[in-house]
N, C-alpha and C positions, 0 to 999 in steps of 0.2 A: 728893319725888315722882319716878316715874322711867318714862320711857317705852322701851318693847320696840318694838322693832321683827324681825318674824321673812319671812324671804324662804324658802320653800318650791316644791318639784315640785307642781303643783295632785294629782297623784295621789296626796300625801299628806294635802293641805288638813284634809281631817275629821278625820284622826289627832292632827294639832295643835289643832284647835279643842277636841276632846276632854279633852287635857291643861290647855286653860285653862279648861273649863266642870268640872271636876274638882275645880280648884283656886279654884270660886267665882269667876270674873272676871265681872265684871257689865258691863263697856267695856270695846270691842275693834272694828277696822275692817279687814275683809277689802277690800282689791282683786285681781283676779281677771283672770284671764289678760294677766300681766306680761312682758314679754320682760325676756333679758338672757342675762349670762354671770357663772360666778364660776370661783375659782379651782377647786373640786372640780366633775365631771360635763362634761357635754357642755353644749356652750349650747344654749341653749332661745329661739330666734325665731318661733318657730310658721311657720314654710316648710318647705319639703319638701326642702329642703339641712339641715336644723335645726328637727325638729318638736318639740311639746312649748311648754310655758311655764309660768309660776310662779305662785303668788300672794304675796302680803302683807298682813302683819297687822301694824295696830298698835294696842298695848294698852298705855292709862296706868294706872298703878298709886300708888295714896295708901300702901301698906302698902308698903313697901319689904320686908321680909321676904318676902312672898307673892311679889313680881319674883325677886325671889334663888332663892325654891323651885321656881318655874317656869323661871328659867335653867338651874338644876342639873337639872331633867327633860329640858330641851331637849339640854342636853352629852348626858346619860343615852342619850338616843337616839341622838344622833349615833355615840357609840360602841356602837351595838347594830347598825346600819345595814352591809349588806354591797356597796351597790351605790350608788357613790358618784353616782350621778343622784340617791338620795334624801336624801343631805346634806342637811339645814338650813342658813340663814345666820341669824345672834342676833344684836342687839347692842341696847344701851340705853345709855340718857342723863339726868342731872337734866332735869327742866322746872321752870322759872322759877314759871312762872304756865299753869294748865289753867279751861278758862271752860266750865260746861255747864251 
């Protein structure tokens, strides 16, 4: 089993949800206006020195295949993207044990 985690511009939020409601994801947990910084774009603290903030989504996955397809959509994007504020951040990991 393997869990996503994806760190997004909330101006892109819908665009990503779409990608997983596409690919049938039936679980997934948006948190919504995130501060931070990564290494592509401007940071995002939501002040007026640094407006803007992120969301996150995390989505486990029993089909490991379906995570792997949704990954390579994700890259997919990232190299489509001209304006490096809308970079994505990805990453995933086994889980042990998922209780629902």
């Amino acid at each position: 089993m393997k869990m996503i985690y994806i760190n997004c511009n909330i101006s892109i939020l819908t665009e990503i949800l779409n990608v997983l409601e596409q690919e049938d994801t039936v679980d997934y947990q948006v948190i919504k206006e995130v501060t931070g910084k990564h290494r592509n774009g401007d940071p995002r603290f939501n002040t007026s020195v640094w407006p803007g903030y992120n969301a996150v989504i995390y989505a486990p996955f029993e089909d490991e295949d379906k995570a792997r397809r949704i990954i390579t959509r994700l890259k997919d994007y990232n190299k489509s993207v001209h304006n490096d504020d809308e970079v994505l951040v990805c990453c995933s990991w086994n889980i042990d044990e998922y209780i629902c």
